[in-house]
MIMILO-393076 format. One record per atom (N, C-alpha, C): x, y, z; residue in one letter. Coordinates in pm, whole numbers, plus 50000, padded with zeros to 5 digits. Layout:
// residues N
XYZA ...
//
This chain:
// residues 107
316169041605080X 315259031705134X 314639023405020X 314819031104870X 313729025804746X 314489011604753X 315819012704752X 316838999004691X 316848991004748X 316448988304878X 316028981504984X 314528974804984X 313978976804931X 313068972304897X 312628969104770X 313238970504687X 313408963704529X 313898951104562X 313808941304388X 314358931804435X 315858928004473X 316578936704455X 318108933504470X 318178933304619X 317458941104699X 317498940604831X 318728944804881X 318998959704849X 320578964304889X 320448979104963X 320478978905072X 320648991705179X 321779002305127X 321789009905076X 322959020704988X 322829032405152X 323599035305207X 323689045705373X 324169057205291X 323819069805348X 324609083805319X 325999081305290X 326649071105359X 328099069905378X 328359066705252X 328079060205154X 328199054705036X 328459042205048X 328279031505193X 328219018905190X 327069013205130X 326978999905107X 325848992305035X 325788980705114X 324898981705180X 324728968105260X 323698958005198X 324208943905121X 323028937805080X 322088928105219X 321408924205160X 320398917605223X 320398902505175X 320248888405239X 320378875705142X 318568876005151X 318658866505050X 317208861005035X 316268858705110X 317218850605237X 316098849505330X 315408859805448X 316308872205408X 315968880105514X 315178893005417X 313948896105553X 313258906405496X 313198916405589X 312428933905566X 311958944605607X 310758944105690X 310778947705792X 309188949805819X 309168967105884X 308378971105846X 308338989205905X 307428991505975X 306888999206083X 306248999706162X 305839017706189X 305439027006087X 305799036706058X 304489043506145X 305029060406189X 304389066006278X 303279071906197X 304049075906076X 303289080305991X 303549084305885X 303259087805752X 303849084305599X 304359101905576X 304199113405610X 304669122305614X 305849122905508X 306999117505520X 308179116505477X 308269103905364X 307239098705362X 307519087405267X 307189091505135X 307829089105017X 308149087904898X 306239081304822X 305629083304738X 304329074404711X 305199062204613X 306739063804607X 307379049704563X 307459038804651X 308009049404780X 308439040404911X 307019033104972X 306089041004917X 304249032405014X 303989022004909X 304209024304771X 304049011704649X 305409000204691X 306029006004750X 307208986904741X 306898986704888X 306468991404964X 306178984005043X 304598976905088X 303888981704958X 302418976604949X 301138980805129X 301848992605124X 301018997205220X 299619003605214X 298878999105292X 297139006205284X 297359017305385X 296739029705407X 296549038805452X 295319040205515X 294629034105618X 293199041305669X 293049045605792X 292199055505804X 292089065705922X 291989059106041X 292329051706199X 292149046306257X 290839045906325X 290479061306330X 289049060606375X 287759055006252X 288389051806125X 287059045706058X 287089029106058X 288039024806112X 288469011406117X 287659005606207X 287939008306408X 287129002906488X 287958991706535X 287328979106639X 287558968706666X 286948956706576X 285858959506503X 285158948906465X 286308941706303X 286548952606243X 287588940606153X 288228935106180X 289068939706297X 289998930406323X 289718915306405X 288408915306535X 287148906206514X 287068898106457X 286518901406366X 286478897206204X 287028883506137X 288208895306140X 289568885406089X 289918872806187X 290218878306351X 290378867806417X 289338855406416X 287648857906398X 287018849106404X 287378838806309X 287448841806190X 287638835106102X 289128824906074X 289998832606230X 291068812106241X 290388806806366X 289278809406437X 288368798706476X 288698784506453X 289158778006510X 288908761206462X 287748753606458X 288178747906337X 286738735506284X 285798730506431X 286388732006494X 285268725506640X 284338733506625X 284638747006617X 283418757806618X 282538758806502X 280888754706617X 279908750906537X 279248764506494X 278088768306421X 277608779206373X 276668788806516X 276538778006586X 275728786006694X 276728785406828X 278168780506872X 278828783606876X 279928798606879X 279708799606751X 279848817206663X 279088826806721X 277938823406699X 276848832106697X 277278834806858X 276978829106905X 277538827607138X 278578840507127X 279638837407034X 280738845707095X 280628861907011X 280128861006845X 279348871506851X 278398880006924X 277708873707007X 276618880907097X 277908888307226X 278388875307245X 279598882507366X 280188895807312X 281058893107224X 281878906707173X 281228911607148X 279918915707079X 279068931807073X 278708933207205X 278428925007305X 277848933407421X 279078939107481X 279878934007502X 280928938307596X 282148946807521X 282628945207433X 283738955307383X 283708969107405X 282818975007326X 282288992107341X 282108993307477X 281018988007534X 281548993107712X 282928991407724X 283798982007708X 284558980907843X 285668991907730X 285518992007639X 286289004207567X 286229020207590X 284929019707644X 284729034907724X 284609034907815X 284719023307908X 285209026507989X 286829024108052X 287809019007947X 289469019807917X 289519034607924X 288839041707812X 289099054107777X 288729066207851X 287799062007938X 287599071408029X 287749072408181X 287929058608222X 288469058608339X 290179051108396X 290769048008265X 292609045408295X 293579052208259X 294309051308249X 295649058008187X 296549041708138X 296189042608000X 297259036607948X 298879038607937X 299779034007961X 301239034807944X 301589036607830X 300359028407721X 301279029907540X 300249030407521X 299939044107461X 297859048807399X 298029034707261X 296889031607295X 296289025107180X 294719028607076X 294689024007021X 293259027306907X 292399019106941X 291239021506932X 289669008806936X 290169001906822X 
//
C-alpha cells in the first residue's frame, strides 16, 4: 500500500503485478479503523486520528459556516448561530433515542 502512495504512485499486488497510477489519478481511503495500518501508511496518507465523541457537531458547523456567502451579514450569522445551538442537541437526542438509523452515524 506504502508504493501507492509515494510519489511514483505504483500498486505492487501479492501477485507480483505493479499497477501504476498516471498523474492525474489519486487514492482516497475511507478506513474503519487504523488497527492494521503501518504509522508509515497514516504519514503518506497525512491522516489525523480523533476520538469521534470529542469532536461533536459544532466543528464541522464551524467549518460549514465559514463558505457562507458574502451576502451574509454579521447579524445574519449570529440568526443562524442562535438556530443551530437551539435545535441540534435536541433533535440529536432525540435521533438517538427515539429512531433506528439504517447506517449509525456520529454527532
Amino acid at each position: 500500500m506504502n508504493t501507492v502512495l509515494d510519489d511514483n504512485k505504483k500498486l505492487c499486488l501479492n501477485s507480483g503485478e505493479i499497477i501504476a497510477m498516471s498523474k492525474s489519478m489519486n487514492m482516497m481511503f475511507e478506513p474503519m479503523d487504523l488497527a492494521a495500518a503501518s504509522p508509515a501508511t497514516v504519514s503518506r496518507c497525512g491522516m489525523i486520528y480523533m476520538e469521534p465523541s470529542s469532536m461533536g457537531w459544532k466543528p464541522l458547523y464551524q467549518s460549514w459556516k465559514k463558505t457562507l456567502p458574502s451576502t451574509f451579514h454579521d447579524e445574519d450569522i449570529a440568526e443562524v448561530d442562535m438556530l443551530f445551538n437551539w435545535i441540534v442537541d435536541p433533535a440529536l437526542k432525540y435521533l438517538r433515542h427515539n429512531c433506528k438509523e439504517i447506517s449509525p452515524t456520529q454527532d
